[in-house]
FIMAR-803465 format. One line per field, with one value per residue (C-alpha): residue in three letters; residue number from 1; x, y, z. Coordinates in nm, 3 decimals. Example, Ala and Ser with C-alpha at 12.3 -4.5 7.8 and 13.67 -1.06 7.14 Angstrom:
aa	ALA	SER .
i	1	2 .
X	1.230	1.367 .
Y	-0.450	-0.106 .
Z	0.780	0.714 .
END
This chain:
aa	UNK	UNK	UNK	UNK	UNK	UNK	UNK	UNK	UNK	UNK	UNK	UNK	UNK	UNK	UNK	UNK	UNK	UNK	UNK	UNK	UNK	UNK	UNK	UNK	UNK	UNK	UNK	UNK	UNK	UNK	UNK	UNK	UNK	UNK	UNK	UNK	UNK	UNK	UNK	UNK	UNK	UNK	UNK	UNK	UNK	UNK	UNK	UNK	UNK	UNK	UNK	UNK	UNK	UNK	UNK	UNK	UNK	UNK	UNK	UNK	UNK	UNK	UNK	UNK	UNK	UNK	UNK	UNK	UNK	UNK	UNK	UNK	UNK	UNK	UNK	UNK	UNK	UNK	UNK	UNK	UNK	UNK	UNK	UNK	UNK	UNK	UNK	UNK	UNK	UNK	UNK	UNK	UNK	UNK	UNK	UNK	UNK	UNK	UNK	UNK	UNK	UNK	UNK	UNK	UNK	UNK	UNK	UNK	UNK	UNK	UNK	UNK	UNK	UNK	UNK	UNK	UNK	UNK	UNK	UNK	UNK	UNK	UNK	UNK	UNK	UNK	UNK	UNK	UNK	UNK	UNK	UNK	UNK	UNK	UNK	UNK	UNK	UNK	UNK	UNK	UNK	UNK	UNK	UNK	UNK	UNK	UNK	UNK	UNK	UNK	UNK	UNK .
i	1	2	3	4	5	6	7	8	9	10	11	12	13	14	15	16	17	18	19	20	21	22	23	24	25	26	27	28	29	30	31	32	33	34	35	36	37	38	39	40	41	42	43	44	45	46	47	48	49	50	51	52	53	54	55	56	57	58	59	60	61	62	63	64	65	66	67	68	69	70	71	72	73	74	75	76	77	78	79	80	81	82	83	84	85	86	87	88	89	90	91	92	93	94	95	96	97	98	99	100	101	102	103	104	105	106	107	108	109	110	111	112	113	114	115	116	117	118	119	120	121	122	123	124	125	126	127	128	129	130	131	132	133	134	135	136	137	138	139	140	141	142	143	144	145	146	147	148	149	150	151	152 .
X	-0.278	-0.256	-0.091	0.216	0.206	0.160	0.453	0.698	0.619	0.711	1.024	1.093	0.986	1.250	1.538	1.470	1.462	1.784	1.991	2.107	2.223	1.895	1.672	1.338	1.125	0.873	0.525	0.375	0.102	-0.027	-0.179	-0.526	-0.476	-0.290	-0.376	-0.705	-0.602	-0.655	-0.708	-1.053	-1.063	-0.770	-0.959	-1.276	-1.118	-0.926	-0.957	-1.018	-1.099	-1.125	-0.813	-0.651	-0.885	-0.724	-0.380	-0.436	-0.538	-0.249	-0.019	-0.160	-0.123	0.179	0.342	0.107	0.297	0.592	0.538	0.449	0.708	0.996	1.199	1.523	1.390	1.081	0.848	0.601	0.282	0.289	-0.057	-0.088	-0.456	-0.698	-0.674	-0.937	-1.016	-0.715	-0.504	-0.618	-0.393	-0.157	-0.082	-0.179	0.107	0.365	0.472	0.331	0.084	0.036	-0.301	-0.368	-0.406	-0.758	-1.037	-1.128	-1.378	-1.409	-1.451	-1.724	-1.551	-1.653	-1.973	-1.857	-1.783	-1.437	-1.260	-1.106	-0.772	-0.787	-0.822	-0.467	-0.393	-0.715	-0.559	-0.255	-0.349	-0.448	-0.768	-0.825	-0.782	-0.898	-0.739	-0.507	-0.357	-0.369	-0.157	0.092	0.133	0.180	0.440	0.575	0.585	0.710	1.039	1.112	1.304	1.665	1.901	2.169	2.403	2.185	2.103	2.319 .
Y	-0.820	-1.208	-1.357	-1.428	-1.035	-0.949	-1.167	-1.031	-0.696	-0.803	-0.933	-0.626	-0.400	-0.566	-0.588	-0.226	-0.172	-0.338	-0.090	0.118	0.352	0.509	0.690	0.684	0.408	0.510	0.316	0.342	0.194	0.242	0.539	0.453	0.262	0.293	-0.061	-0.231	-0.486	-0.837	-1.005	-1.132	-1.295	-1.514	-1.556	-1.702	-1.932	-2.108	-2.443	-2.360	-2.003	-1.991	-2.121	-1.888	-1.554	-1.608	-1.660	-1.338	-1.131	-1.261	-1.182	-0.798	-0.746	-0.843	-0.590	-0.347	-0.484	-0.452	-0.053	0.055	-0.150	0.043	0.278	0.277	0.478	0.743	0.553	0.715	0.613	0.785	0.791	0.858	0.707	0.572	0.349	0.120	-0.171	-0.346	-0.103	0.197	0.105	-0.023	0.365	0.490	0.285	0.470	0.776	1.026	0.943	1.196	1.258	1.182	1.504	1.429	1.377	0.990	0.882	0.542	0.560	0.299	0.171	0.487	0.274	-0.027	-0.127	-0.199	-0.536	-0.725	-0.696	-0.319	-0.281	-0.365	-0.067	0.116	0.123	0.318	0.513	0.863	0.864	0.554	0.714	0.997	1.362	1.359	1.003	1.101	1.441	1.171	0.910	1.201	1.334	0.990	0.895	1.177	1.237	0.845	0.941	1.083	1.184	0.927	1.075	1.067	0.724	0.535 .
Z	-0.849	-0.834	-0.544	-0.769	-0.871	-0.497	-0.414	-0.742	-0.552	-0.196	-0.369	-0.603	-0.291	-0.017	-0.282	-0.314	0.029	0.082	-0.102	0.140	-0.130	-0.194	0.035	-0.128	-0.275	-0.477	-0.601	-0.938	-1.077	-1.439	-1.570	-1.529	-1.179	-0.903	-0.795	-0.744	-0.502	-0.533	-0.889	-0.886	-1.191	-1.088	-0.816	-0.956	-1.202	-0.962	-0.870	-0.490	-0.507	-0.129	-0.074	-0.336	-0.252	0.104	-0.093	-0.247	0.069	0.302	0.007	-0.075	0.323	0.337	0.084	0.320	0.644	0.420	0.326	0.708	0.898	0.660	0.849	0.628	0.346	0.245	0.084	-0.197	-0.345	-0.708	-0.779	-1.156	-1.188	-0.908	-0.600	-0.515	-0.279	-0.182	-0.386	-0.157	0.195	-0.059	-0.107	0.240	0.384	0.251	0.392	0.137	-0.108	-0.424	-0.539	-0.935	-1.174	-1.201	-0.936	-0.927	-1.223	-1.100	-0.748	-0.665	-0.366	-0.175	-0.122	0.034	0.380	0.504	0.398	0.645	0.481	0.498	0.897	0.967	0.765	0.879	1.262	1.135	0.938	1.066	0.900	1.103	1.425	1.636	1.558	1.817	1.755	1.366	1.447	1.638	1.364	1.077	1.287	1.353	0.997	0.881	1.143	1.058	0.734	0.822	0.565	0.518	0.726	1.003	1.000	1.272 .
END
């Protein structure tokens, strides 16, 4: 996603949010992708593609920040097709992530080291931490959804 996409999302995402009608947000991608993260080719034909790859990273974090900091609805990631790079704590922030139908065919992040932009993610996320702090955030995460009647 561009930073423009990344920021229609945050947008979309805290509109939906604000209905406090609905208990559940859920994330879809396409049904090849999930999400792939930032949009490199906007990236390299920009006129200061520092400037706008650091754009594009602040903005993809902070639809991340976004996702985990939600406590006023269930929030799932409705994998249909694969997650990769930036698109893969995109769907670990939300509360419950469903797998695709299909085992990954494109998986060629599995390779690379850790991107700055995913440690934020990468410290709460329980595969991020040690067993017994992963047991704790699960159980956090998962007791944070109330049904509406519950909610103060």
């Amino acid at each position: 996603m561009s930073t423009e996409q990344c920021q229609r999302l945050r947008d979309a995402y805290r509109y939906a949010r604000s209905r406090r009608g609905t208990n559940v947000i859920a994330l879809m991608g396409g049904p090849d992708f999930f999400s792939t993260g930032i949009h490199l080719n906007v990236i390299e034909a920009a006129k200061d593609p520092a400037r706008e790859s650091w754009r594009n990273l602040n903005a993809i974090n902070d639809v991340v920040h976004d996702i985990v900091t939600t406590d006023s609805h269930y929030v799932i990631a409705a994998l249909a097709g694969d997650a990769a790079a930036g698109g893969v704590p995109l769907a670990l922030a939300a509360d419950c992530s469903t797998p695709p139908s299909a085992p990954p065919s494109k998986a060629s992040w599995r390779g690379c080291a850790p991107r700055p932009s995913d440690l934020p993610n990468a410290m709460t996320s329980p595969i991020g931490l040690s067993s017994s702090a992963g047991s704790a955030h699960t159980t956090n995460a998962s007791s944070r959804w109330r049904p509406t009647a519950a909610r103060n």
